[in-house]
N, C-alpha and C positions, 0 to 999 in steps of 0.2 A: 249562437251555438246552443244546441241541446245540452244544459250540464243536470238535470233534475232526473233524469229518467233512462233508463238502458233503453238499447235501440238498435236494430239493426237493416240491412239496406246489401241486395244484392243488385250489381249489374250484368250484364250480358249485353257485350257490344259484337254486333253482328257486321259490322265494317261500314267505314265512311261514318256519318253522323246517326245510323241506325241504332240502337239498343233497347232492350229492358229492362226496365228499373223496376223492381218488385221490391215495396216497401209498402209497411204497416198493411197486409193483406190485399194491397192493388199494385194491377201489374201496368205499367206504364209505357208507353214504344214511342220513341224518339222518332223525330223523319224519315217515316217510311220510304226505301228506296231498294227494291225488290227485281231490279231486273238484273238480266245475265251482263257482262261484260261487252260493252257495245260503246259506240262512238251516235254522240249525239251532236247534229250539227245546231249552231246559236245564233251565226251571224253570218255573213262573208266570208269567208275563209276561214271563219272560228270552228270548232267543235270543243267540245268538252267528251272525256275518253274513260268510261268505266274499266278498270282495269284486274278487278275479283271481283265474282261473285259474293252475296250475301251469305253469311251462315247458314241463314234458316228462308223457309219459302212463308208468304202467310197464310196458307195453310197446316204450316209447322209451328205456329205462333202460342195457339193454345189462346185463352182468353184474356182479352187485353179490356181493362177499364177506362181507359182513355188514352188519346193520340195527344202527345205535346209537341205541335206542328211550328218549326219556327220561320218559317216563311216556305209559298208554293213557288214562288217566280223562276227557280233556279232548279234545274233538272239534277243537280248532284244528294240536292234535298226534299226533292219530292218528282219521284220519275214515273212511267208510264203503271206500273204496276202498283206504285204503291197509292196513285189515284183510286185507282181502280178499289185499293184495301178501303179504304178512306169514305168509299160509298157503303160499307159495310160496319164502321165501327162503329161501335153505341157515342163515342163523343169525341170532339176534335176540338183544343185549345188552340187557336192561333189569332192572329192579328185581324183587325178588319181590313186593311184590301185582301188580305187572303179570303175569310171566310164570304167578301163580295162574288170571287170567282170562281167557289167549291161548291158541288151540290151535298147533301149527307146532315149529320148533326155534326154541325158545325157552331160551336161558340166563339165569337168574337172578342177577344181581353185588349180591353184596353192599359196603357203602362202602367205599372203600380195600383192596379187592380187586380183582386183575386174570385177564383172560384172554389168553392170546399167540396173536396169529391167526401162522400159517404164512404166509411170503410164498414168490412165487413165485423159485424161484431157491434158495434156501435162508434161512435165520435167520427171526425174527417181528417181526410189530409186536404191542407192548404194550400193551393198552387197560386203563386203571384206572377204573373206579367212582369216584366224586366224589359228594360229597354236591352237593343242591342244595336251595333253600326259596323254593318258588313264591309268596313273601308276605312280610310283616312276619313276626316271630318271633311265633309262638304260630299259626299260621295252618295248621297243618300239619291238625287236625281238618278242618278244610273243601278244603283243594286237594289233599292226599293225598302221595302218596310219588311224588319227582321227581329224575333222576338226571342226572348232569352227568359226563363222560368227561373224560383224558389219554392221548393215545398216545405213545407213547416208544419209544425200540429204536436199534440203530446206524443211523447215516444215516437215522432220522429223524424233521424236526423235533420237540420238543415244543409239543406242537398240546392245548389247553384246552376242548372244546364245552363251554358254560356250562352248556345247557337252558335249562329257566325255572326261572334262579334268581333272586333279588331281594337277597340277601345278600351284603354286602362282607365282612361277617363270615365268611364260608366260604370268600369268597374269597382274605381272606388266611391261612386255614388252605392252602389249598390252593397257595399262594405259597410258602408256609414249606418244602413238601413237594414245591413241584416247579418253583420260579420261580428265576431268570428265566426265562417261558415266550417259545418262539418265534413261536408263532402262536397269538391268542386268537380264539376265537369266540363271539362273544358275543352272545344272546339279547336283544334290545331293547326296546324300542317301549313303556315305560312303560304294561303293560296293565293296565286296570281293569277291575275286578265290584263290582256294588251288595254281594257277599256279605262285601267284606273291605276294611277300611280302611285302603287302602293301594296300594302298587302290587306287579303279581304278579310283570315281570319288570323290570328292571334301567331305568331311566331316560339320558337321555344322559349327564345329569351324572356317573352312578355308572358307566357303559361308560368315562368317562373314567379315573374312582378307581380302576377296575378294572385299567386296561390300567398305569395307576403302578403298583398293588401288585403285579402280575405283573412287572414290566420288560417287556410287551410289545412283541416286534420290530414286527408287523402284527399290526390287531385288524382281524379281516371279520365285522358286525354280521350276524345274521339277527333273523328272527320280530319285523320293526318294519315288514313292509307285509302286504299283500292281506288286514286282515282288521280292520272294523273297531271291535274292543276296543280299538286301540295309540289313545294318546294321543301321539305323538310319532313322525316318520319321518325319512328320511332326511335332511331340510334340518337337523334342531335336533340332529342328530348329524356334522354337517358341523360347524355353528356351534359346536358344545359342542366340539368335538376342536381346533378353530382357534383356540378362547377359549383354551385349556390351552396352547396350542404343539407340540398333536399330530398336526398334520393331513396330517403326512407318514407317521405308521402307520396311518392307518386308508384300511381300500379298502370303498369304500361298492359294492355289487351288486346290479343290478337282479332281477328274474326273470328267467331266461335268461343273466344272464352270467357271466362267470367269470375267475377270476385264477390265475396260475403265480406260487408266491414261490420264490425260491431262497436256497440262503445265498448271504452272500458279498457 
C-alpha cells in the first residue's frame, strides 16, 4: 500500500471486463470489447450472449496509453471490435500465447515481471504481470493463459486488476508480494461453461475473501454484467460485501459510470 504520498485513481467501467483507469496522467483500458449485443457461437451448441452494449464506442475512447490485455482466447474479453482497437494502440500488455496470436504492439509479460510506462511529467508507473486461473485448478488445459496486472510507482495507488481469475490461492500469493493493496479490481460475476466444473471467475463470496487477503482500501468489481455467462451481479455483491461488514469498500458501477478514489 501507498502510505508515503497522496494519490489518486479514477475508473470508468464501460461494462463487462472494459474500463479506464486513469492514474498518475496515463489513461489505461482494460479488455477491450466493443461490440453491440450479439450472440457469438464457441462450440456445438454453445454460444456466449452479449447482452449491453459498451458505454463508450473507440472512437469515444479519447487517448489511451496502453491496453492491459488479460487474455485474447475468450470472446467476452477480447471481441471482434476490439481486435480491431488493438491494431491501433500505441501498446498492449498481455501474455505470450496471446501476444503469439495478435498482430499491433504487442508486449509480451511474463508472471511476476513488469514493464514501467513513462508518465507524463517525468517518473513511471509500474505495471506487474500477475498470475491468474480462469477456473478450478487443473482447468488451465481448457481456458488457457490468463493474466492479471499490479500498478505501482511513487504517488501511485497500488491498484490489483484481477482478470478472470477464480483463485484465492493466487490471490494470496499476490497479497504476500504486494498487499496491503489500495485498490482491487476485481473480475466478478461467478461465470459458468458446461466445459468446466466450476466457476471461471471469482464469486461474491470470494470478491469478499479476496478484498480480506489483500487488505483492500476500495474493491471496484467488473466483468459481472452485460453478458449472460455471470451467475451473480451486482445485487449478491452488495449483499455478500454488507454480510462481511465491507460495504463501505466496495463501489459497485454501472456501464458508463465512474469513481475518483483518493487517499487520504
Amino acid at each position: 500500500m501507498n502510505d508515503t504520498s497522496t494519490w489518486a485513481i479514477d475508473v470508468h467501467a464501460l461494462g463487462g471486463p472494459t474500463s479506464v483507469i486513469e492514474v498518475a496522467g496515463l489513461r489505461l483500458l482494460t479488455d477491450p470489447a466493443f461490440d453491440e449485443p450479439r450472440e457469438y457461437p464457441i462450440g456445438p451448441g454453445r454460444v456466449l450472449v452479449k447482452t449491453a452494449p459498451t458505454a463508450l464506442s473507440p472512437a469515444q475512447l479519447g487517448r489511451i496509453d496502453a491496453v492491459l490485455l488479460t487474455h485474447d482466447q475468450h470472446v467476452d474479453n477480447l471481441d471482434v471490435s476490439g481486435r480491431a482497437y488493438l491494431a491501433e494502440a500505441p501498446l498492449v500488455l498481455t501474455t505470450a500465447s496471446a501476444a503469439g496470436r495478435l498482430p499491433g504492439a504487442i508486449t509480451a509479460v511474463a508472471p511476476w515481471e513488469h514493464v514501467d510506462l513513462p508518465r507524463p511529467g517525468g517518473g513511471t508507473v509500474r505495471v506487474t504481470r500477475v498470475p491468474a486461473l480462469h477456473g478450478p485448478e487443473g482447468s488451465e488445459p481448457v481456458v488457457g493463459e490468463v493474466a492479471g496486472f499490479v500498478l505501482t510507482g511513487d504517488g501511485v495507488p497500488t491498484t490489483y486488476v484481477s482478470g478472470d481469475n477464480a483463485s484465492l490461492r493466487i490471490v494470496r500469493e499476490i497479497a504476500e508480494r504486494f498487499g496491503p493493496v489500495d485498490v482491487a479490481i476485481l473480475f466478478a460475476g461467478a461465470a459458468r461453461t458446461a466445459l468446466v466444473d466450476g466457476f471461471l471467475t471469482l464469486t461474491s463470496a470470494d470478491a469478499v475473501e479476496a478484498a480480506e487477503i489483500l487488505q483492500a482500501g476500495r474493491v471496484v468489481p467488473l466483468h459481472y454484467d452485460s453478458w449472460a455467462h455471470f451467475t451473480e451481479g451486482g445485487d449478491d455483491l452488495r449483499e455478500a460485501f454488507t454480510r462481511a461488514g465491507l460495504a463501505g469498500r466496495l463501489i459497485l458501477l454501472a456501464p458508463g459510470e465512474s469513481t475518483s478514489i483518493t487517499s487520504g
